[in-house]
N, C-alpha and C positions, 0 to 999 in steps of 0.2 A: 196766714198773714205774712209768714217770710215770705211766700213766694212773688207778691205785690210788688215790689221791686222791682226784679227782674222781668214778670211782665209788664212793667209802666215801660221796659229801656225796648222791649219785644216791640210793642204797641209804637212807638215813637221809630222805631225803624221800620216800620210798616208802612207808617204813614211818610213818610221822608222821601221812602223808595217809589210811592203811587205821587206823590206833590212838588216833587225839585226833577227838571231835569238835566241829566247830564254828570248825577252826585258826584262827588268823590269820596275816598276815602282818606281819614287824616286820622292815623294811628300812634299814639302814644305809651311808652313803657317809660316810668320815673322811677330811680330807687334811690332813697334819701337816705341816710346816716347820723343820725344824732348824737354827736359825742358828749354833752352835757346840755344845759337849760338855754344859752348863747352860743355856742359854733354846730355848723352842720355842715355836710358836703353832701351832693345830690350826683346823679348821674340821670342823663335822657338822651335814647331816641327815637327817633320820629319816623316815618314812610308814610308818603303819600300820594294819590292815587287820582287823575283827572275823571276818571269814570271811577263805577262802581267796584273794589278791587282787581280794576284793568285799567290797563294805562300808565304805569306806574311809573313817577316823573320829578319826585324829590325824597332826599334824603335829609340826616342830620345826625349829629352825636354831637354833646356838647355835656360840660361839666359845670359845678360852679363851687361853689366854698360860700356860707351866711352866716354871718354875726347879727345876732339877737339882743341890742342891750336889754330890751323892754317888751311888754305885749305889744305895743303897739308899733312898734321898729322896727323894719330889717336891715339891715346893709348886705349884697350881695355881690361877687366878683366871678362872672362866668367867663366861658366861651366853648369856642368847637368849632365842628366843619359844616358847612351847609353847602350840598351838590343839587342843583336845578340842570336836569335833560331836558333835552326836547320833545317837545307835543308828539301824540300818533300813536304811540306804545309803549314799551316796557323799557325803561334807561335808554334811551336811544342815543345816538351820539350825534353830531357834537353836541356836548352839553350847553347848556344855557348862560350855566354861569356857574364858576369854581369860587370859593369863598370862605377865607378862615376870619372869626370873628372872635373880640372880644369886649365884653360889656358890664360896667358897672351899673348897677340896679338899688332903687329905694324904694321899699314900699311903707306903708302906711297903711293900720288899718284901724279898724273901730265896727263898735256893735251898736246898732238904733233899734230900738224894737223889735229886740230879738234877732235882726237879720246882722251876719257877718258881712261889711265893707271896703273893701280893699281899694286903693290907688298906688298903682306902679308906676314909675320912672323909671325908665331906662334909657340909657346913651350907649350906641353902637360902634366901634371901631370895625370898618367893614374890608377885608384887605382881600379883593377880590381881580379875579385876571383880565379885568376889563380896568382896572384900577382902584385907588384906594376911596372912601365914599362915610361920609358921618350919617348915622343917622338917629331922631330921638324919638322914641315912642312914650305912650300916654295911656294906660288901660282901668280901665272902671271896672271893678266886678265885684258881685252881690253870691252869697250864699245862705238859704231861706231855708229850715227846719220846717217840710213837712208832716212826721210823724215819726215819731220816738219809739222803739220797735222794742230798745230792750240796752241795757245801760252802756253797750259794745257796738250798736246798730243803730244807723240814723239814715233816714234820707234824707234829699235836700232838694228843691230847686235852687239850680246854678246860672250864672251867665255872666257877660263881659260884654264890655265894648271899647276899641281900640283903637288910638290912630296912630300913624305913621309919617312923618315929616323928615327934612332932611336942608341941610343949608346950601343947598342948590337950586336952583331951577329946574321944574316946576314949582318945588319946595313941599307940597302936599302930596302924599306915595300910594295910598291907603287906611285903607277903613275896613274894621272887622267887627263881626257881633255875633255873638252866639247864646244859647241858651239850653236848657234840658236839663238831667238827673244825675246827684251825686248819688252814690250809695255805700256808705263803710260797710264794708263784709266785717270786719273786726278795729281792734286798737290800731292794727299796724297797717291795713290793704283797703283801699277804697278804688272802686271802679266808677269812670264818668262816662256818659254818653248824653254826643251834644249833637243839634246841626248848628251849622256854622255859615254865615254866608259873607264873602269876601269881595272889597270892590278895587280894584288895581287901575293907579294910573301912571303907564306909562314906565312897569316895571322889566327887569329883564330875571329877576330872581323869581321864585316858586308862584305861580298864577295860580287860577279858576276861583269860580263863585261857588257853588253848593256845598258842603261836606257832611257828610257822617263823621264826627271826631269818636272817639273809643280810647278809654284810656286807663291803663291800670298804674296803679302810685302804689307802692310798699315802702315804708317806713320803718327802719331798724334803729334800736337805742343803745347805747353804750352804756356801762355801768356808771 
C-alpha cells in the first residue's frame, strides 16, 4: 500500500511524457521554519527547464517571512531574484530579463467537504533591467484527501489556477493551471508532482506552456 503513491507520481509522468509536447521541467525545493503557531520564514528555489530537463532557461531564489493571526489568515512579505535566459539551450546569454522582486501576499483559506481551499493575493514590486513594472496576481487552489495511509501519511489531489494582470497595457499577462499529487512522506516532508500548463501574453520574463513541476517542501519547527 505505501508503495501507491509513488507509483500514481511514476504513472502520471508517463503519461505526461507520451501526451504534452515540448514538456518542461519546473523544479521546486521549499524549506520553511516555523518559530511558534503565527511567525514562519521559508526559503525557495526554482529551475526551470523549456524541454524535458534540457533547455534550461530560468532561475529563481526567493525568501519570505508569514504571520499567522488565525487558521484561516496569512499575511506574507517576500522576495528574491528571478533570472529569464534565452530560448535554445542551457542559460544562454543575453538573458531575457534580470529582475529583483518584492511582494506582499494574503491568503485565505477554508475547508468544504473535506477539501482544503485556498485564495492568494499577491502584489508584485517588479524592479527589472528593462524597467520598474507592478503586477497583481490571483490563485485558486484546492487540496482533496485521497486516502489516509496512516496518521503521518496522506495523499491528496492538488491544483490551482492563476492569473496574472498588471496596470499597464495589455493589462492581462497570464494564466496558469495545474493539477496532480500531493504526498506527505512524514509530519515535516511532502513531495508534489504536477503538470502544469501556461499561457503567456506578450511576456519577456520566464515562458512555455507544458511542465512537469516536482517539488519537495520540508518543514522545520522551533520549540
Amino acid at each position: 500500500m505505501k508503495k501507491r503513491p509513488a507509483l500514481l507520481s511514476v504513472y502520471l509522468l508517463a503519461a505526461l511524457m507520451t501526451s504534452a509536447q515540448d514538456l518542461g521541467s519546473w523544479n521546486i525545493l521549499n524549506l520553511k521554519y516555523s518559530l511558534n503557531n503565527k511567525w514562519s520564514m521559508a526559503g525557495e528555489a526554482q529551475l526551470r527547464s523549456l524541454k524535458f530537463y534540457d533547455h534550461f532557461h530560468y532561475y529563481e531564489v526567493s525568501g519570505a517571512v508569514t504571520y499567522q493571526p488565525g487558521p484561516m489568515l496569512r499575511w506574507t512579505l517576500g522576495g528574491g531574484s528571478y533570472q529569464t535566459y534565452a530560448e535554445g539551450g542551457d542559460f544562454l546569454r543575453p538573458k531575457n530579463q534580470e529582475e529583483w522582486r518584492l511582494w506582499p501576499q494574503v491568503t485565505l483559506q477554508q475547508t468544504l467537504y473535506g477539501i482544503n481551499i485556498e485564495h492568494r493575493y499577491r502584489f508584485e514590486f517588479r524592479f527589472t533591467d528593462k524597467g520598474y513594472r507592478n503586477r497583481y496576481r490571483y490563485r485558486f487552489g484546492f487540496n482533496a484527501p485521497l486516502a489516509r495511509l496512516s496518521q503521518q501519511q496522506k495523499l491528496q489531489i492538488t491544483g490551482f489556477a492563476e492569473i496574472f494582470f498588471t496596470n499597464r497595457e495589455p493589462y492581462f499577462e497570464r494564466i496558469r493551471t495545474a493539477a496532480g499529487f500531493n504526498y506527505r512522506i512524514s509530519q515535516s516532508v511532502s513531495w508534489v508532482t504536477l503538470y502544469l500548463y501556461q499561457y503567456d501574453y506578450k511576456l519577456t520574463d520566464e515562458i512555455g506552456r507544458d511542465f512537469l513541476v516536482v517539488g519537495f517542501y520540508c518543514e522545520f519547527r522551533g520549540n
